[in-house]
MINU-929238 format. One record per residue (C-alpha): y negated, z, x negated; residue number from 1; residue in three letters. Coordinates in steps of 0.5 Angstrom, whole numbers. Last residue first. Example, Ala and Ser with C-alpha at 12.3 -4.5 7.8 and 13.67 -1.06 7.14 Angstrom:
! MINU-929238
{{2 14 -27} 2 ser}
{{9 16 -25} 1 ala}
***
This chain:
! MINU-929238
{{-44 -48 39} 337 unk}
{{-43 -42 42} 336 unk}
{{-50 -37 42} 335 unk}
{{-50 -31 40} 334 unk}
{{-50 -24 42} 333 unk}
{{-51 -18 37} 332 unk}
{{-54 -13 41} 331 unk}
{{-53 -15 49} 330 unk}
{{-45 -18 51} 329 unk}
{{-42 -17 45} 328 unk}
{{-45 -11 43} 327 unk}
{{-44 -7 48} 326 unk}
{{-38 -9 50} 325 unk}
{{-34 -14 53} 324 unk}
{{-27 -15 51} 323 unk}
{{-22 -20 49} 322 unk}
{{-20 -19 41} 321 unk}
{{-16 -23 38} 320 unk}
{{-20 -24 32} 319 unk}
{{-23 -17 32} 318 unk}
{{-15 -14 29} 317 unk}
{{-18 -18 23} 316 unk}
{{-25 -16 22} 315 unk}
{{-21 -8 24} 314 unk}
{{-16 -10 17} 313 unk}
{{-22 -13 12} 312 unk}
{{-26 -8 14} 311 unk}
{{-21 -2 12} 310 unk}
{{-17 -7 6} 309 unk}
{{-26 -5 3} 308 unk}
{{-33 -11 2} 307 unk}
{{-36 -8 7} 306 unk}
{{-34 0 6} 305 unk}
{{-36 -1 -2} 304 unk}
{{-42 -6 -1} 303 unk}
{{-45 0 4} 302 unk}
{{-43 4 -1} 301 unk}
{{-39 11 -1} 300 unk}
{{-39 18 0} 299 unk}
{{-44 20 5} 298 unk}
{{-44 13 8} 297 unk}
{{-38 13 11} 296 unk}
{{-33 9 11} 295 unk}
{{-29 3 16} 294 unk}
{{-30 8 22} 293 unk}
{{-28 5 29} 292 unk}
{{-24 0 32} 291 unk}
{{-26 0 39} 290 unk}
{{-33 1 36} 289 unk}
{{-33 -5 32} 288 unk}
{{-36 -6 25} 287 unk}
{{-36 0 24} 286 unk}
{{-39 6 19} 285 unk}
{{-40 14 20} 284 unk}
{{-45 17 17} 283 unk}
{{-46 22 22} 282 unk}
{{-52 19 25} 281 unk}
{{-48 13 26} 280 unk}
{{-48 7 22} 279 unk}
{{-47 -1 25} 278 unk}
{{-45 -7 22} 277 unk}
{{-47 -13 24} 276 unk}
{{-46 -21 24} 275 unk}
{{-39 -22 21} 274 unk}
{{-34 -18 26} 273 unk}
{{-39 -20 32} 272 unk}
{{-38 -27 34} 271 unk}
{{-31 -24 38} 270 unk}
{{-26 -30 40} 269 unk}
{{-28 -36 44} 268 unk}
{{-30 -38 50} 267 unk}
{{-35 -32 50} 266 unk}
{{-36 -27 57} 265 unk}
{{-29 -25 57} 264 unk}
{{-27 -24 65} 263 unk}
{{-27 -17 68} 262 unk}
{{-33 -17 70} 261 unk}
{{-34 -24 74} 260 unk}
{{-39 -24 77} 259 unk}
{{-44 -20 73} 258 unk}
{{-41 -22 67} 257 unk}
{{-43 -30 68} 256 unk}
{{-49 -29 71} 255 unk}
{{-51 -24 63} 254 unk}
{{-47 -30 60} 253 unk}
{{-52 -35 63} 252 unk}
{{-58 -31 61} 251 unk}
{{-55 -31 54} 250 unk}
{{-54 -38 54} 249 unk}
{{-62 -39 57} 248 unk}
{{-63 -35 50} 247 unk}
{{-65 -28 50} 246 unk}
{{-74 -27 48} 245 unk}
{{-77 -28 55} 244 unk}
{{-84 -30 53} 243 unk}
{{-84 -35 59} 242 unk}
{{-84 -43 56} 241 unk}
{{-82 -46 62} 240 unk}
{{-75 -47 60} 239 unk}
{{-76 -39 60} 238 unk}
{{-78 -38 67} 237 unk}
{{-73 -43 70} 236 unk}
{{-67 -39 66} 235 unk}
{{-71 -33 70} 234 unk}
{{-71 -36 76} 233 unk}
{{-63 -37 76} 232 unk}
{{-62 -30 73} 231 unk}
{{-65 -27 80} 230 unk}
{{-62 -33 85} 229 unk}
{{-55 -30 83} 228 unk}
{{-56 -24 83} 227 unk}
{{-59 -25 90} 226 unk}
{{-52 -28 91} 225 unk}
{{-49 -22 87} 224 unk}
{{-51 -17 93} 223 unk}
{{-48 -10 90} 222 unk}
{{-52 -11 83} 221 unk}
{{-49 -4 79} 220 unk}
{{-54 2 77} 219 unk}
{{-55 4 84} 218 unk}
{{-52 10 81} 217 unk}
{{-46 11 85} 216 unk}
{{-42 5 82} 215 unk}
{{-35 6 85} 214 unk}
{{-33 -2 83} 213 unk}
{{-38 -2 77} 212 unk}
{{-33 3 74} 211 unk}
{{-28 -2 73} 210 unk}
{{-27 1 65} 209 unk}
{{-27 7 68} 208 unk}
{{-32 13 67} 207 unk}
{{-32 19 62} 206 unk}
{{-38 18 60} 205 unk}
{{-42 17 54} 204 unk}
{{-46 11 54} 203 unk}
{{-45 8 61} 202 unk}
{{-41 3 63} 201 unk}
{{-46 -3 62} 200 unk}
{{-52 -7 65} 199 unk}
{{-54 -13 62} 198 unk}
{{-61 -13 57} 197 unk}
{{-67 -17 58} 196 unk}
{{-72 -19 52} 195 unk}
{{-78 -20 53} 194 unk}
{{-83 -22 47} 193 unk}
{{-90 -22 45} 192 unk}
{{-94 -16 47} 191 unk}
{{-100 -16 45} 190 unk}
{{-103 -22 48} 189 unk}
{{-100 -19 55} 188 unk}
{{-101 -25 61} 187 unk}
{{-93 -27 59} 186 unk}
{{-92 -19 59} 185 unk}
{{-94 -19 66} 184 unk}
{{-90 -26 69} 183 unk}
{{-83 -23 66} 182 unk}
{{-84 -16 69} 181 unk}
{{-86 -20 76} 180 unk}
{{-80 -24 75} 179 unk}
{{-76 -18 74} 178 unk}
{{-77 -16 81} 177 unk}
{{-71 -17 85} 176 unk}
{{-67 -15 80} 175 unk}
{{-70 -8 79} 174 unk}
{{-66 -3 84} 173 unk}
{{-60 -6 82} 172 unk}
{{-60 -7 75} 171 unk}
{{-63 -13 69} 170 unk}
{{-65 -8 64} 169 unk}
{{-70 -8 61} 168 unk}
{{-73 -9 54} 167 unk}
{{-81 -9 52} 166 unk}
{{-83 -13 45} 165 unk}
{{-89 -11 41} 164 unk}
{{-89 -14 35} 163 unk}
{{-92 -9 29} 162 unk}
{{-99 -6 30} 161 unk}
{{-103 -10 24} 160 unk}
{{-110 -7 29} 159 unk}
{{-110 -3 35} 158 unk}
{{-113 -4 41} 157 unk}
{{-107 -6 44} 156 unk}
{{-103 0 40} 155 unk}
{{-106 5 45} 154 unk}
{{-105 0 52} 153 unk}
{{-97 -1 50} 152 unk}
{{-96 8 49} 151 unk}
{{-101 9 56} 150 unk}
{{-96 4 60} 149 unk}
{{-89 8 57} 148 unk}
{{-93 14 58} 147 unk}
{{-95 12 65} 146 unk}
{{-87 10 67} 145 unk}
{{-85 17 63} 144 unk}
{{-88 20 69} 143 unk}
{{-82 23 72} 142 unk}
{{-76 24 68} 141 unk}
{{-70 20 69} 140 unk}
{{-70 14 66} 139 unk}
{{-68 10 72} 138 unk}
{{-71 14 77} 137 unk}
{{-78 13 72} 136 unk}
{{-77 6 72} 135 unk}
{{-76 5 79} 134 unk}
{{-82 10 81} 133 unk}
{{-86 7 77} 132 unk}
{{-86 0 79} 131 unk}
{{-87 -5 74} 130 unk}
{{-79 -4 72} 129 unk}
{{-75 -3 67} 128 unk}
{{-79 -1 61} 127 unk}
{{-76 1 54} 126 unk}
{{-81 0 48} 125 unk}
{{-78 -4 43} 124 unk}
{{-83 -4 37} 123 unk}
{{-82 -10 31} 122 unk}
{{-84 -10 24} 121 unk}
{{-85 -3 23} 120 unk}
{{-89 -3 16} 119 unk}
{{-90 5 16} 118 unk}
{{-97 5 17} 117 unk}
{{-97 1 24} 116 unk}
{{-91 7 26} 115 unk}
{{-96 13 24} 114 unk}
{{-101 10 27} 113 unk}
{{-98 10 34} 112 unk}
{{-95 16 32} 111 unk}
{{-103 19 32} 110 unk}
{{-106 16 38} 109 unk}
{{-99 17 42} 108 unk}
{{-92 15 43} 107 unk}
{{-88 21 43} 106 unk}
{{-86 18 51} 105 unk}
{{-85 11 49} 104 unk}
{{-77 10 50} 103 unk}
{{-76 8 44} 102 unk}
{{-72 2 40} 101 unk}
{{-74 1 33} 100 unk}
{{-75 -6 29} 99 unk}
{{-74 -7 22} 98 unk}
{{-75 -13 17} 97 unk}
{{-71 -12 10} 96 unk}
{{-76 -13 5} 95 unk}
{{-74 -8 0} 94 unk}
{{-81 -4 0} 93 unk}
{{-81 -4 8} 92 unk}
{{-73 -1 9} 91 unk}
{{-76 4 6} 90 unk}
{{-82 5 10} 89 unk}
{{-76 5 16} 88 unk}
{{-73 11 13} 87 unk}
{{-80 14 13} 86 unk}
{{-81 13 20} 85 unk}
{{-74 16 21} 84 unk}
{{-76 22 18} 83 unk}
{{-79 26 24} 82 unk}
{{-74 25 28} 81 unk}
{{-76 25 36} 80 unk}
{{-77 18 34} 79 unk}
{{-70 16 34} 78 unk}
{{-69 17 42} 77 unk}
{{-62 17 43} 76 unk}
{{-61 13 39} 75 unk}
{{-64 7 36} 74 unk}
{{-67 4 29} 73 unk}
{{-65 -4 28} 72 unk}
{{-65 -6 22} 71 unk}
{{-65 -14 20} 70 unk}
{{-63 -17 14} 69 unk}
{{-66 -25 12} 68 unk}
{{-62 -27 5} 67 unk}
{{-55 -25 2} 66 unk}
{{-56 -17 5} 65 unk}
{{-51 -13 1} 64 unk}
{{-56 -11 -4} 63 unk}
{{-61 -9 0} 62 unk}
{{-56 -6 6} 61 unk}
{{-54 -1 -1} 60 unk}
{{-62 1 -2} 59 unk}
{{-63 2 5} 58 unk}
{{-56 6 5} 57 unk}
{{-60 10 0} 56 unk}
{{-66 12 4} 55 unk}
{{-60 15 9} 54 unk}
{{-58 19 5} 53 unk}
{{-64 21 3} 52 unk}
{{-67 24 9} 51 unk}
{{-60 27 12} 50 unk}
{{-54 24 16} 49 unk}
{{-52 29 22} 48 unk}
{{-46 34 20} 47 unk}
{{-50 39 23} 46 unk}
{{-48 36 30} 45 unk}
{{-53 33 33} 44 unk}
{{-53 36 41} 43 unk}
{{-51 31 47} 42 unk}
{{-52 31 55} 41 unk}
{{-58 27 53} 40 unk}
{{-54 22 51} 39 unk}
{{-52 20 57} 38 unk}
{{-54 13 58} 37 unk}
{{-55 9 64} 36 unk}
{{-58 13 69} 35 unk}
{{-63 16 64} 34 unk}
{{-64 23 63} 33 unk}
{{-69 22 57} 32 unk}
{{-71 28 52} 31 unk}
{{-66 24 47} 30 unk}
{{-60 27 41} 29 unk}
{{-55 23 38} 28 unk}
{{-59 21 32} 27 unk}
{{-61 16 28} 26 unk}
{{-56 10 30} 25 unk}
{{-57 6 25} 24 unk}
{{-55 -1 26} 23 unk}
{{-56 -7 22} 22 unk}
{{-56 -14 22} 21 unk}
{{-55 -21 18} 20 unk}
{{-48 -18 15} 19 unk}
{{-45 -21 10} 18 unk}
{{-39 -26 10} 17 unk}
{{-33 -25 8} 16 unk}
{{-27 -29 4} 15 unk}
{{-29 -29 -3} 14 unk}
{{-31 -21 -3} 13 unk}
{{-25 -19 1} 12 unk}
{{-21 -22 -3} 11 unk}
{{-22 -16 -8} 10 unk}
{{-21 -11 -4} 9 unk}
{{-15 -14 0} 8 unk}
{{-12 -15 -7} 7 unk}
{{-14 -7 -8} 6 unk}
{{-11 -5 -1} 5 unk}
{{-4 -9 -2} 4 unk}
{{-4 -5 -9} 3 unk}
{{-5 2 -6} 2 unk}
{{0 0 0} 1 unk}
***
């Protein structure tokens, strides 16, 4: 086995792409109480990724990259970390383009500037709905939608801020308006993108995979031709120029799984294996989350667990897998030739 692993080792490095993208999930911990992601329910344990280890993982991602990288920074909520902004300056020394997806309910005047002075390419803010009540339902917490609002009209007044780009996710209790967010950003100069998500199982439940069936959130569409009609106009939307950032591919995907979601929404095999590696914030390395840890980063590279028998072995057991995810389905979609 210890020869098997070293030829593998080896190989690897002759037959494996390099990632284009990176997750680090920096905590687990968020104020929200969101409908569809229950990470509030969790608490960091003490075995939670430090400062320095996670700028060494930066310099590991450097010399891993082969030209373009991006890393993105999520949670929970990452900005309830006061050192994530430091993680994102490294990045900015070597040149690693970022992004950060937050709720927007830290973000005043002084993390505004903290953000702009940190070099962050891009800021995700998550934003469902142009209708209070609905985002606020689905986020759990009244009053967010105003922060969410106060946060965009703050960095619209500010210089070098980074790309603006709002996420939602297509709901039931939102659909029908979607066209309206679409519409809103495409007036907002500093906002230069929307990038729309599809509903999943939520994160960190004990659900079943058919979950949608017995749905008691209104999370899940229930009238399909509607649907329909709604990923339709947006296509429309984004053939006519709209800032929707997904690909008319992607919004198609989204129809399909929504139809249908127990089929596999590609054609082919998963896309993902040689796209992106995602870090928890334990230190916890993988390529796929059904497969789990290739490594962590408190005792090896990131070149070392890319280029190991243990990626090698998942990257393969991925080639015959037939499963929507996350990642599949929204993070690290492309598009099929």
């Amino acid at each position: 086995m210890i020869h098997q692993k070293l030829i593998s080792k080896v190989a690897s490095r002759f037959v494996l792409g390099r990632p284009k993208k990176a997750v680090f999930s920096i905590t687990e911990e968020c104020s929200m109480r969101c409908k569809m992601c229950y990470n509030w329910r969790l608490k960091d344990s003490e075995n939670t990724v430090n400062l320095e280890t996670w700028k060494k993982a930066v310099k590991d991602l450097d010399n891993l990259k082969k030209e373009k990288m991006l890393l993105n920074f999520i949670g929970g909520e990452p900005l309830e970390k006061n050192y994530v902004l430091d993680i994102v300056k490294e990045a900015t020394k070597h040149n690693i383009k970022t992004s950060l997806t937050s709720n927007a309910s830290l973000i005043d005047e002084n993390m505004a500037q903290k953000i702009i002075d940190s070099g962050l390419t891009t800021l995700c803010i998550s934003l469902d709905s142009l209708n209070p009540e609905i985002h606020d339902y689905y986020r759990g917490k009244k009053g967010i939608y105003n922060k969410v609002i106060n946060a965009l009209e703050i960095f619209s007044e500010k210089e070098n801020r980074p790309e603006i780009v709002i996420q939602a996710i297509i709901m039931n209790r939102n659909m029908h308006e979607l066209h309206k967010l679409a519409e809103w950003v495409n007036k907002q100069p500093h906002i230069v993108g929307l990038y729309f998500m599809s509903v999943m199982k939520p994160h960190h439940t004990n659900l079943p995979n058919d979950w949608y069936k017995k749905d008691k959130m209104d999370l899940w569409p229930t009238d399909m031709k509607k649907m329909s009609k709604v990923l339709n106009r947006l296509i429309k939307m984004k053939k006519q120029g709209s800032k929707i950032v997904n690909s008319v591919l992607h919004l198609k995907s989204f129809k399909n799984f929504y139809l249908y979601p127990e089929r596999f929404i590609k054609s082919k095999s998963c896309d993902v294996m040689d796209f992106g590696i995602y870090i928890n914030s334990t230190g916890d390395v993988s390529i796929c989350a059904e497969k789990g840890s290739i490594g962590n980063i408190k005792n090896k590279s990131l070149e070392d667990i890319w280029f190991s028998y243990e990626s090698m072995n998942v990257k393969n057991k991925m080639k015959n897998c037939q499963k929507n995810c996350e990642f599949l389905v929204n993070c690290f979609y492309q598009d099929e030739k």
